[in-house]
N, C-alpha and C positions, 0 to 999 in steps of 0.2 A: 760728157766728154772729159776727159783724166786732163789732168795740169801735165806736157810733156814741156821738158824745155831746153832746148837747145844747146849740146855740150859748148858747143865752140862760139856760142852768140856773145859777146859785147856787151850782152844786151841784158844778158842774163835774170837781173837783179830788178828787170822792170816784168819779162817774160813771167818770171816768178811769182812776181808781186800782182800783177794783174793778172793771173792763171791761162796765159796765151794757151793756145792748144799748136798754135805755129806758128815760127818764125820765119822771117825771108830773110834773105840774104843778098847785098849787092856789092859786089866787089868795083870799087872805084878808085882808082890811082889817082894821086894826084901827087903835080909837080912841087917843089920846097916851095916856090913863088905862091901856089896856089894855097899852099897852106898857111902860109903867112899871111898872104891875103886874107882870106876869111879870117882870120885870129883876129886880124887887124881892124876888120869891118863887125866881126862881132863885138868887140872890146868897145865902140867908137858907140854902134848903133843899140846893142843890150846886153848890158856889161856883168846882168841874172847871168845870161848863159852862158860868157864864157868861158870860166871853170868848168862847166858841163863839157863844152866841145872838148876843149883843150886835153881834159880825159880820155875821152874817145879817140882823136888824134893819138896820144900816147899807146892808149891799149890797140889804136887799129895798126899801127905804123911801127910797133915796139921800141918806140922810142922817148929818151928822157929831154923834154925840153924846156927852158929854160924862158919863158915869154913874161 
């Protein structure tokens, strides 16, 4: 199976890295409240990943934030 990977994925740089063959995609909105919250409850409960989120957040949402 060939390494394809995903133009538009996020995700890219794992898809890559680990030779997915396919990505999913799930499109999920969320409110400011909601994204604060988690930032907030990752930061609290494991503070490894919240630099990882907070990425994602920026690249899903294209926005610059300031946490």
């Amino acid at each position: 199976m060939g390494n394809s990977i995903c133009s538009s994925c996020i995700n890219r740089n794992i898809c890559g890295r680990e030779s997915l063959a396919h990505c999913e995609h799930y499109d999920v909105v969320l409110t400011r409240a909601e994204v604060v919250d988690l930032l907030k409850t990752t930061r609290e409960k494991d503070p490894n990943k919240f630099q990882t989120i907070l990425n994602g957040i920026k690249k899903t949402y294209h926005i610059n934030l300031a946490y």
